[in-house]
N, C-alpha and C positions, 0 to 999 in steps of 0.2 A: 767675864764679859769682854765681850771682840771692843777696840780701840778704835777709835774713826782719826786718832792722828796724835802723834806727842812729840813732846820736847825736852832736850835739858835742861836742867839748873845747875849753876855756877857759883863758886863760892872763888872770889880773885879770880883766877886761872885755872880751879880745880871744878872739875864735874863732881856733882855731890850728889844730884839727883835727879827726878825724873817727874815730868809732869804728863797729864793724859787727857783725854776728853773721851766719852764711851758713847755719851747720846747728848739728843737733842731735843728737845720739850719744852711743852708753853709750862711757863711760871706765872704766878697768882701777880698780877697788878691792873690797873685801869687803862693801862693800855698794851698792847703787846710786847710780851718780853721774853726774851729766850731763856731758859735755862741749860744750862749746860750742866749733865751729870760729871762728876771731873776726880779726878785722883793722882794722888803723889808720893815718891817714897823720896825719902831722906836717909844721906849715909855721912854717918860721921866721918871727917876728915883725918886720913890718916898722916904720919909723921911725913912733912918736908924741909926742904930748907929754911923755908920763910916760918914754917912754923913746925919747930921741930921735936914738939909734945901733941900735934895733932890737933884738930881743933874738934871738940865734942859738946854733944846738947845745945848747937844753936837753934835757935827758931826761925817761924815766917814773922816779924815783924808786919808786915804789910804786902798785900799784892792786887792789882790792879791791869791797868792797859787797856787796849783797844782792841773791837773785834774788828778786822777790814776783811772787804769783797776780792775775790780771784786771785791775788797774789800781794805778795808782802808790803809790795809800797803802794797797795792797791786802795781805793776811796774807803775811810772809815765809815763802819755802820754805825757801829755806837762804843760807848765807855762798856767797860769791865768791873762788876764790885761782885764782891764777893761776902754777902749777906754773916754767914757764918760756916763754920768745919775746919778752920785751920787753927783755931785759939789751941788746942791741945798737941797738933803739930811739934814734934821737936826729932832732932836726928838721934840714930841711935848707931850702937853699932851693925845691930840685925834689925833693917829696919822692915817695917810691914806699910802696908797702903794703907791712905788716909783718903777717903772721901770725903767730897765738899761738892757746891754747885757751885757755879758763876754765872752772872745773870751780865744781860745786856738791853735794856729799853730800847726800840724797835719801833719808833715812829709808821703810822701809817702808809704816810704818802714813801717812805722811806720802802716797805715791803714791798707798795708798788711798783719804784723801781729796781728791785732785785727780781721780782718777777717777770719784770718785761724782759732783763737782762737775760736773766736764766734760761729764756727760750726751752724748756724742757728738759735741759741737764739737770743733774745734779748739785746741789748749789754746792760750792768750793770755798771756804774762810779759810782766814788765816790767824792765828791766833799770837798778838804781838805784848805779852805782858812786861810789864815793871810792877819792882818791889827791892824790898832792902829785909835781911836779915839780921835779926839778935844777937849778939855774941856778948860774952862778957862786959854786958855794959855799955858796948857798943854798936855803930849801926852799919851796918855793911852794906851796898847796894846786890843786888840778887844780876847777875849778868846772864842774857837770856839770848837767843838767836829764835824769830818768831818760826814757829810751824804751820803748818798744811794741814786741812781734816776738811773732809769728803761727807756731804750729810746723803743718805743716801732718799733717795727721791721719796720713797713710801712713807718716810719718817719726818720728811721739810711737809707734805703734805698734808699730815697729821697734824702739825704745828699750824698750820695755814687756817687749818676748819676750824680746831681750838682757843686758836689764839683771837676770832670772829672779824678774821680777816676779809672775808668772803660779805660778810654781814655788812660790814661798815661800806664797802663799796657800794653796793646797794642803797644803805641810805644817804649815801654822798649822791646817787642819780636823784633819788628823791629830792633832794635839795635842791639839784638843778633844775630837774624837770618841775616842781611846783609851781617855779614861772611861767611855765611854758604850757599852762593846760595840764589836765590827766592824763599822763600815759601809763597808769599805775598797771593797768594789765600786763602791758609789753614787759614792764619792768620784773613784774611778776615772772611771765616766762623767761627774762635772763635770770632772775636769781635759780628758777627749776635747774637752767640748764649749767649754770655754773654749780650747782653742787652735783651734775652729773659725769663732769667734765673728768673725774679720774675714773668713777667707777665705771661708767658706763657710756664711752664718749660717743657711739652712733645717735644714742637717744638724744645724746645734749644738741649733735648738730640738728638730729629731726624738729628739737625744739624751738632751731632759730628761722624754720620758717615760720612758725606759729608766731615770734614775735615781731618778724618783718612786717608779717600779715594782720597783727593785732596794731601795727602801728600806723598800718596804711586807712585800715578801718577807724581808726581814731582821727584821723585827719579828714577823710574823708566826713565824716561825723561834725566836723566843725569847720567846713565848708571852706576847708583847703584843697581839695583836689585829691588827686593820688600822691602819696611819695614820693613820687617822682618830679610831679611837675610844682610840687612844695618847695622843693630842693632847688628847683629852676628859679620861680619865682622872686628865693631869697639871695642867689647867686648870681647866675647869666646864664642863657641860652648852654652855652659851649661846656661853661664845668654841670649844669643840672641834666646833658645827656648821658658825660661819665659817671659822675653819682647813680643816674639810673639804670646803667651797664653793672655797676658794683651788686647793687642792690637785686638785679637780676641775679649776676653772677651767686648772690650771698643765697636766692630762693633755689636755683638750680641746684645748687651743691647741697642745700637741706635737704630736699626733696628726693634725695639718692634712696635715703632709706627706707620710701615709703613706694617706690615705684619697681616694675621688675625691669630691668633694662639685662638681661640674660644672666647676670650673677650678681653674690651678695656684695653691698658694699659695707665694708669694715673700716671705719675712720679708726686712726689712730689717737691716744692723746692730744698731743700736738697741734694733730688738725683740729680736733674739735674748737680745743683752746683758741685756736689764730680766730676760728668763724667765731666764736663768742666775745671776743677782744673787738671782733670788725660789727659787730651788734650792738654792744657795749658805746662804740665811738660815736656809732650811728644814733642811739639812741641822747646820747650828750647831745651834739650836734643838733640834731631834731627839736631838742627841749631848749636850748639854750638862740636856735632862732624862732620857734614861738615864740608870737606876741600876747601879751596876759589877756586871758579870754571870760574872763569873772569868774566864778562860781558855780557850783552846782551839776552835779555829772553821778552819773549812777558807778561809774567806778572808782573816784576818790582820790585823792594823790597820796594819803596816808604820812605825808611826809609832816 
């Protein structure tokens, strides 16, 4: 299996061995947690000055560390443990690989902002462990120089749907918005178009006219005006014109997909993503200056 990134192990001043990372996966817990496929070979140390019988059959006593974001002194995401696969661990002369996972718990609001970061790359960790080795008795620290590993987009993705990242944002609108009156439909079309947003991102943006438009209809409905002039109302003249400019802007560019203006349009990723993120705010925002309007509505907040 191809390596997304590795590093040495150090035994004093000696390289002994080698550590790896292959993939990247959601692991079983109550809230999201990476697991990292992982592997290592261990080589007995051969005769030097300092030790000049060699040192053999030490083990992993302990290993641990931090996963950090873009580069090595970059913001930690979270701790490193390592559940099990290294108890059997030990160096040989011919050594062979040892698989093991390591996991890292991955707060929500925490994936949000690697996502916002991410802007569509490739996310980038860095992987910066500590531990200490077994030796006759005694404990050695493990000397380590952190590395680099590349998760490649289609596989942080995977982890993203998995791990019900997608999910929990949604009901975090719900939560907002339950104050604010029903906007359970509008919500409804972001959740469509964020699960559409890798596979199929023209459809996702055609989606956010339907919830601009489901959200105008909704206000209109309870005897705010249009969106526009909702937005006016809660603000001032001067910023409910740009808001209304936005919001135009947000229906013009949905709209691409469904109108012929002499060629197709083909949204990328990206774009989709930015217009869904600008749907998203919009839809916060909306919910969070509604004023609580009672009870009772044929579409429900479900939150």
């Amino acid at each position: 299996m191809s390596r997304l990134g590795q590093g040495d192990l150090h035994f004093r001043n000696h390289r002994v061995g080698t550590v790896w990372v292959s993939r990247l996966a959601v692991d079983v817990a109550l809230q999201p947690r990476i697991g990292l496929s992982a592997g290592c070979r261990v080589q007995d140390l051969s005769a030097t000055e300092e030790f000049p019988e060699g040192v053999a059959g030490f083990t992993i006593a302990g290993l641990g560390g931090q996963l950090r974001w873009r580069s090595r002194d970059g913001p930690v995401v979270g701790d490193l443990s390592i559940p099990k696969g290294l108890q059997y661990l030990r160096s040989t002369n011919h050594p062979h690989e040892h698989t093991f996972t390591i996991c890292c718990d991955v707060p929500h609001h925490v994936l949000s902002r690697l996502e916002a970061e991410r802007g569509g790359a490739p996310p980038v960790f860095w992987m910066d462990l500590a531990g200490s080795w077994a030796f006759n008795g005694s404990i050695q620290p493990i000397y380590h120089d952190p590395w680099r590993f590349e998760v490649p987009t289609d596989m942080w993705l995977a982890f993203l749907s998995e791990s019900g990242y997608e999910d929990f944002d949604v009901v975090e609108l719900r939560r907002v918005l339950k104050h604010g009156g029903s906007l359970q439909r509008a919500v409804d079309y972001l959740n469509a178009a964020r699960r559409l947003v890798a596979s199929d991102p023209p459809n996702a943006v055609g989606i956010c006219r339907l919830l601009v438009e489901a959200l105008d209809k909704r206000l209109r409905d309870q005897k705010h005006g249009t969106l526009t002039a909702f937005l006016t109302a809660c603000t001032d003249e001067l910023r409910g014109e740009q808001y209304g400019r936005i919001v135009a802007a947000v229906k013009q560019l949905a709209s691409m997909n469904h109108h012929d203006f002499g060629r197709d349009s083909l949204f990328t990723r990206p774009e989709a993503l930015a217009l869904v993120r600008h749907c998203e705010a919009l839809l916060l925002m909306v919910g969070e200056l509604t004023q609580p309007l009672g009870t009772g509505s044929e579409d429900g907040d479900g939150g």
